[in-house]
N, C-alpha and C positions, 0 to 999 in steps of 0.2 A: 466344423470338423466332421469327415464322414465316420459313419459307424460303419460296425461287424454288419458284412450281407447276411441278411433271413432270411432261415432256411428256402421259406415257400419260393423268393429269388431264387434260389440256385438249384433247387428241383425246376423251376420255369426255362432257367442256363440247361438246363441236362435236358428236358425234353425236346427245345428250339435245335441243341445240337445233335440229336438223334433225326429230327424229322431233318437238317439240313446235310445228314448224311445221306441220305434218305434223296432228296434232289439229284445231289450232286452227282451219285454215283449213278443212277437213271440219265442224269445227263449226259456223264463220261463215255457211260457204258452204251448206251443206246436204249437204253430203255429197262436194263437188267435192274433188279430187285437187290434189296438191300444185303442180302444174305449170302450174296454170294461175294460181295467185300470184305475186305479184311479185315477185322476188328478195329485194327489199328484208327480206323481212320475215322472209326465212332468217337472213340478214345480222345482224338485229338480237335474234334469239331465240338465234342463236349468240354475240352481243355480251353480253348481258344472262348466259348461262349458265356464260360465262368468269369475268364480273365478278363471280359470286355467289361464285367458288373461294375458300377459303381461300389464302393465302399472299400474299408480296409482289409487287407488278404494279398494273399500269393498261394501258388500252388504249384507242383511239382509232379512228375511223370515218373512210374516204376521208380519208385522209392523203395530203397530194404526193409520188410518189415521191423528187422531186428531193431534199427536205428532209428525206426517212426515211435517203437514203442519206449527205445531210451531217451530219447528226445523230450518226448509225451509225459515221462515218469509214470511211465506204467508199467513199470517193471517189477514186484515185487521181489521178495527172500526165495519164494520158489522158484521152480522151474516153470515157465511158461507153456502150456498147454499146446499137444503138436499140433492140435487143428488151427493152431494161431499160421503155423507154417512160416515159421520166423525166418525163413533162409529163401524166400521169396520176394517176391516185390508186389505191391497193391499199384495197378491201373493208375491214380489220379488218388493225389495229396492234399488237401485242403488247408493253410496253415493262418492261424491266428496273424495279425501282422506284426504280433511281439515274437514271434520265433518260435513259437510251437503250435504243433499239430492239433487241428480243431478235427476233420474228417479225413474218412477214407471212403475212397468210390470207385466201384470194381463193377468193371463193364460188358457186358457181352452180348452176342451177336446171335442169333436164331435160337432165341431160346423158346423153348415148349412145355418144360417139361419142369419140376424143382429143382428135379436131380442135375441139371446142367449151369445151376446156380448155386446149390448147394455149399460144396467146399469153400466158395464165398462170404457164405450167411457165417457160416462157421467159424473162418476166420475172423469177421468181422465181431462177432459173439466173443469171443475169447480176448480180443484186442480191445473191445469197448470192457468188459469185466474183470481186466485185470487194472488192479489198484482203482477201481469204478472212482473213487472219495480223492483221488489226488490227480488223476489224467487230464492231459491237456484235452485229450478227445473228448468231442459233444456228441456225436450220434457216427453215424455208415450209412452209405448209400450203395443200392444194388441197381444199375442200369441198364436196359438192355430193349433191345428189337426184336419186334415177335410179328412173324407172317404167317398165312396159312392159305391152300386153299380147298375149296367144298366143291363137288361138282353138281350137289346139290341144290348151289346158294347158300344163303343165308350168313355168310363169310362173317360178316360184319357183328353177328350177334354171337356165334362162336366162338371169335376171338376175346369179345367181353368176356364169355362164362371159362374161357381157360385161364385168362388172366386172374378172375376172384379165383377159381381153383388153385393158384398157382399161390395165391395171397391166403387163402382160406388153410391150405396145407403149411405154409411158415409160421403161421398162428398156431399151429395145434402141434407142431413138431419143435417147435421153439418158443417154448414158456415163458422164457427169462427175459425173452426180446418183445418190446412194444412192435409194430408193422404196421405204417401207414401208407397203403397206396394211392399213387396217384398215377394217371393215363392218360393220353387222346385217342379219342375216338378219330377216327379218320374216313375221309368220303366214301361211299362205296367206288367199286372197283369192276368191271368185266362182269355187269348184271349181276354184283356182291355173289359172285365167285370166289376171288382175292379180296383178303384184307389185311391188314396191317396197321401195329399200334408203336406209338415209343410210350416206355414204363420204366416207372422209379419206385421202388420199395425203400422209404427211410425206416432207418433200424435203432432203437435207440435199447439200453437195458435199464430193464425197470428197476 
């Protein structure tokens, strides 16, 4: 009988389908970079690379938060915290294959910065913390592609030291959340000019 995919699988699902957006759209395009596509199609080449995994699961696309969290039983007597942003949808669903929600994975495109990830972390914090002792949810995932270039060089090591800033800074601004990252390093590029990584920040609350 197969089991639940781990984790480290489906962080490995979410980086394959970052880098094969990544292809695809260089191919389409002619050669354009990743960032100038539309999310969406991170989204869906990361949806597509989960679903191929081996083991028990399903998953679901812009789901309501409201309904992930009743489902999950993570609802308590209060009112839900508005950074959970319950009248939205999270990216990509992660669900037990008994019918409820194991993760949430919220995706996005030319990130640099925390602050263009931020409202994410946030709702994912609020969604993993509420009813922690009874939710079907196990952790969050934060995904995203990240470009740059230097006309200095040195592209390729740049990109490393904004990615730990980027992880160094969710550590120190969010207490409550464990942050383990994970990344590819990727070839150099136009004499490491350009470079470019796919990255998964798993989120879990301590």
């Amino acid at each position: 009988m197969s089991k639940a995919i781990s984790i480290d699988k489906i962080i490995e699902a979410i980086l394959d389908g970052i880098d094969e957006s990544m292809n695809i759209y260089q191919k389409w395009s002619g050669g354009e970079w990743l960032w100038n596509a539309p999310e969406y199609l991170i989204t869906v080449k990361i949806a597509e690379n989960i679903a191929n995994l081996d083991g028990n699961k399903y998953i679901t696309l812009e789901d309501n938060v409201d309904y992930i969290l009743d489902v999950s039983n993570a609802k308590g007597k209060g009112q839900v915290s508005d950074l959970a942003r319950t009248n939205g949808r999270s990216d990509i669903v992660l669900w037990w294959a008994g019918g409820t929600p194991r993760a949430i994975i919220e995706v996005k495109n030319a990130v640099f910065r925390l602050d263009k990830i931020a409202q994410d972390i946030d709702r994912i914090q609020e969604v993993l913390k509420s009813k922690k002792l009874d939710t079907s949810l196990q952790f969050g995932l934060i995904a995203f592609y990240i470009d740059r270039g230097y006309k200095n060089g040195n592209a390729k090591e740049n990109i490393k030291k904004r990615i730990y800033k980027i992880h160094s800074e969710i550590k120190e601004t969010y207490p409550d959340l464990s942050c383990e990252l994970v990344f590819r390093e990727k070839d150099i590029i136009n004499n490491d000019n350009d470079a470019w990584s796919p990255v998964v920040f798993l989120l879990k609350v301590k």
